[in-house]
C-alpha positions, 0 to 999 in steps of 0.5 A: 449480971442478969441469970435465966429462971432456970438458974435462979430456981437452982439457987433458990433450992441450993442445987447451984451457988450464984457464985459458981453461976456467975463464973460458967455464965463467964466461960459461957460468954468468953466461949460464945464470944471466941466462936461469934467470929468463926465460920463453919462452910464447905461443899460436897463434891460429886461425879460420873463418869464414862470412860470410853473403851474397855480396860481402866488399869491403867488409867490416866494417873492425874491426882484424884482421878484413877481406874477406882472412878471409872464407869460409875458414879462417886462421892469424891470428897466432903469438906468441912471448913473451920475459920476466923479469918484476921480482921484489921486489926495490927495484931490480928489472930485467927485460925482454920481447919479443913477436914476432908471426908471420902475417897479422895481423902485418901489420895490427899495422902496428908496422914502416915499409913503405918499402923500406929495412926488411927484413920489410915485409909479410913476416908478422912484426912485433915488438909489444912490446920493452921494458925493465923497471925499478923505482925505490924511490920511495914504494911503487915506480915501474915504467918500460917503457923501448921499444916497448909496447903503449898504455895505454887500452882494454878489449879487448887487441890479445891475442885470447886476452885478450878475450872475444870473437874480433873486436874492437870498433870502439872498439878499432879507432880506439885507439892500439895502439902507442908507442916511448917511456917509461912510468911506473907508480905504485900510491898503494894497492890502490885507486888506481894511475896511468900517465904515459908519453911517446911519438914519436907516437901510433904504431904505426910503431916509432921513427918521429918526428913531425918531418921525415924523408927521404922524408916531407914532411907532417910539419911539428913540431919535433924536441922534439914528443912524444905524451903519455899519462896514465892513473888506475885505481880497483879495488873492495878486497875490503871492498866485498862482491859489488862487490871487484875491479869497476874503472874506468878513464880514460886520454888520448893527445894527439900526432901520429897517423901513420897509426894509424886512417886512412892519410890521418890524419897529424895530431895527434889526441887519444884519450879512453878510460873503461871500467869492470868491475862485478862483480855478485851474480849468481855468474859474472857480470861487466859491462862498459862503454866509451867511445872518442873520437877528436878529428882536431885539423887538420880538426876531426874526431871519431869515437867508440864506446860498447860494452857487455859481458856475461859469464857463467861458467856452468860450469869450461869454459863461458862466455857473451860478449856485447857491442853497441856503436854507432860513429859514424864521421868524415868527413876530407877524403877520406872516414870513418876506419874507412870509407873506401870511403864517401867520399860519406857523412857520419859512418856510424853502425853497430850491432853485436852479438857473441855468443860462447860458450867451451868450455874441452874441452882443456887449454890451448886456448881454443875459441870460436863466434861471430856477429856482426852489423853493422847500418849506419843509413847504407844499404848499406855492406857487401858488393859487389864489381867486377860491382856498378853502386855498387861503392863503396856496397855492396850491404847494410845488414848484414853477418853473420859466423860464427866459430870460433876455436881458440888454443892457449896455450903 
């Protein structure tokens, strides 16, 4: 083994043994060769944002957006990524790590706000934490063994991931989170499915749906469970213009700990279909999307139904589009996402989103947005303390103008 200078001159004056010099050469080298495979990336994720009109209490209520954002500029989110993805090997392992800093940490909502843990509403929350493992059976089963993120959806809770900037409502009322197991199989390129099993719907890590200190609303047994089970079909490449277009299905049934309403703490039931459709037209991709939320205990229901458009019109430039109708859920004390609607009976809004994206530097996503939120309700957006009917609202629309810079690392 060859020692640098420094550590032969140690010897030579009996600071070091060559023998304990050998063995943190050994750490040194196993550590190194532990961390040659791991990847360190990330991205910062920027915006301003107008929202026409005055009074922004009532905001439209889809995830990371909020009146906190409005008329001003924001840091949203940094996130830092650990990884060692599994090689080819049959007994493949790896791991990764996402860690989230800022204000939209908050809203990932993954830590408990009781006084015991140590950063609540601190800016930082952990979003995924899992290990990665495969086994050899048939043409390989992957397991994520911890926190990761959930299985249904067609926006990610990854900004730079979507074509938008602001998510759906659909996205809004998802699972996002779950602390368990979960299995991944491919049957072959056209066919692939997920099974996992969870503590509850989430996204509060390691919380349970039994019993605990401090929380008497929970009555299960200690062996109750959120389950979840996905299918995906993929076009193969033999289907012409449509090779690559997908569609998607996937449920969540467990308990629900405050994931879309804070007065939720029930079982709930989350059905999820989407589907990609590559077309002739040369850069353009379609979408779809259906969401529904079942509130078992008191027989609520709320879902969401979205369309998608994108068009690569050049290397940088790209057209998004999306609309999509809600129809929100009243619970015993008032709708889901709408909360400060407790007079109203299932709010039913349209929006319609319109992004375009310019890829002008490197490794910077840079986007202009508008949105539009019609409700069929009456006034539900706007107002605030000086307005008679506070919690009405003062307008049945609600217009927001946006850009949005991330810079991918």
């Amino acid at each position: 083994m060859k020692f640098n200078k420094w550590t032969l001159g140690l010897a030579a004056v009996g600071v070091v043994s060559l023998a304990s010099a050998v063995k943190a050469e050994e750490r040194a080298s196993a550590v190194m060769t532990a961390l040659s495979s791991t990847t360190l990336s990330g991205y910062v994720d920027t915006s301003a944002q107008w929202n026409i009109g005055n009074g922004n209490e009532n905001s439209p209520p889809y995830k990371f957006g909020g009146p906190e954002k409005a008329d001003g500029f924001n840091l949203n989110v940094v996130q830092l990524r650990l990884e060692k993805p599994l090689d080819e090997s049959e007994w493949a392992a790896g791991y990764r790590v996402d860690l989230w800093f800022g204000p939209d940490a908050n809203t990932l909502n993954t830590q408990n706000g009781g006084s015991t843990t140590a950063f609540p509403g601190r800016d930082f929350a952990v979003r995924q934490a899992y290990v990665a493992l495969r086994a050899p059976v048939g043409n390989g089963i992957d397991f994520k063994v911890g926190v990761f993120d959930s299985i249904i959806g067609y926006e990610s809770v990854e900004s730079p991931s979507n074509p938008n900037f602001t998510r759906s409502y659909g996205h809004s009322i998802e699972p996002q989170t779950h602390t368990g197991v979960l299995a991944s199989y491919r049957f072959s390129d056209l066919v692939s499915a997920t099974v996992g099993i969870a503590n509850t719907v989430g996204p509060i890590i390691n919380n349970r749906a039994f019993d605990v200190p401090g929380d008497t609303d929970r009555n299960k047994a200690e062996s109750y469970k959120t389950y979840m089970a996905s299918l995906a079909f993929t076009a193969p490449s033999d289907w012409g213009f449509l090779s690559g277009s997908s569609l998607y299905a996937g449920i969540v049934n467990g308990f629900n700990d405050n994931e879309v309403s804070s007065d939720l703490d029930q079982n709930t039931t989350s059905y999820y279909v989407g589907a990609t459709l590559a077309t002739p037209i040369a850069g353009l991709r379609l979408g779809g999307s259906f969401d529904f939320l079942d509130v078992h205990n008191s027989n609520d229901q709320a879902w969401a139904i979205a369309g998608y458009a994108s068009y690569q019109a050049t290397e940088k430039l790209s057209l998004h589009a999306r609309g999509e109708y809600l129809r929100d859920s009243t619970s015993n004390n008032g709708p889901m996402l709408f909360s400060h609607l407790s007079s109203k009976n299932q709010p039913r809004v349209l929006a319609l989103t319109g992004t375009i994206q310019y890829d002008l530097w490197k490794n910077v996503i840079s986007r202009l947005e508008a949105r539009w939120d019609h409700s069929f309700e009456g006034e539900q957006f706007g107002a605030d303390g000086s307005h008679e009917n506070y919690f009405a609202g003062h307008s049945d629309n609600a217009y927001v103008l946006l850009a949005n810079i991330i810079y991918k690392f």
